[in-house]
Phi, psi and omega in degrees: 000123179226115184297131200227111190264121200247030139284343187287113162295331181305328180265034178272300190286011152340061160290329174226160171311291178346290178321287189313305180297286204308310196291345173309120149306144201045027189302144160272015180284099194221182222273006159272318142344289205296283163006272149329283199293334169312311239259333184252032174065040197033027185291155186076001185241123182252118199258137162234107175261141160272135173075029170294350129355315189240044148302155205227148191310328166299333186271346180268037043037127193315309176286335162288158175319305186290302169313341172274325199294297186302316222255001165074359152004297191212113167108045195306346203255342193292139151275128180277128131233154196233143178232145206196149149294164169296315202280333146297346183272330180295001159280004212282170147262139179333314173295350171260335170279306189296342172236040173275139182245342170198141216225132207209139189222125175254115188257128158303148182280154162310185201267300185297315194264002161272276167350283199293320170301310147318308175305309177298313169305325207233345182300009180274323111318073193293318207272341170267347169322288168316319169265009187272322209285000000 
């Protein structure tokens, strides 16, 4: 599993897949790794970029590193997950959409279910109870 934080500035500077795993904060990739995972088309590798929502228009380009990943470019064999605002995915590129197998939206909570949460959390605690109201 290798965490691709896509908020990381370093990975505007990003030119080959080498790059893009080392500029990853905290990659577990490292140059036997990196290996591997080239040499077997990322097969057996689960790439999560995080924040596509705060990709910058340049980094959504046919050509970057990232856009060969989603679009199997590069790493053909790699299993994908996009972590996202709603309002960004319809930005995805198509070659990536036409072979998503699963499309998945995590709804935010309700007014009662934040209020319930609080209540069970903190009632314990009157006076901090009293400032989440």
């Amino acid at each position: 599993v290798v965490l691709v934080q896509l908020r990381d500035k370093d990975i505007r500077r990003a030119t080959n897949l080498r790059d893009f795993f080392k500029f990853s904060p905290d990659s577990p990739v490292n140059e036997i790794v990196y290996q591997h995972i080239r040499d077997t088309f990322g097969e057996r590798v689960l790439i999560i970029f995080d924040g596509y929502d705060e990709l910058s228009k340049f980094q959504k380009t046919e050509t970057s590193i990232f856009n060969q990943i989603l679009e199997s470019t590069l790493l053909p064999s790699a299993s994908v997950i996009v972590t996202s605002r709603p309002v960004a995915t319809a930005t995805l590129p198509d070659a990536f959409k036409d072979h998503t197998q699963q499309h998945i939206e995590v709804v935010g909570f309700t007014k009662r279910d934040i209020d319930k949460y609080i209540k069970c959390k903190f009632s314990n605690n009157s006076d901090l109870f009293r400032s989440f109201k």
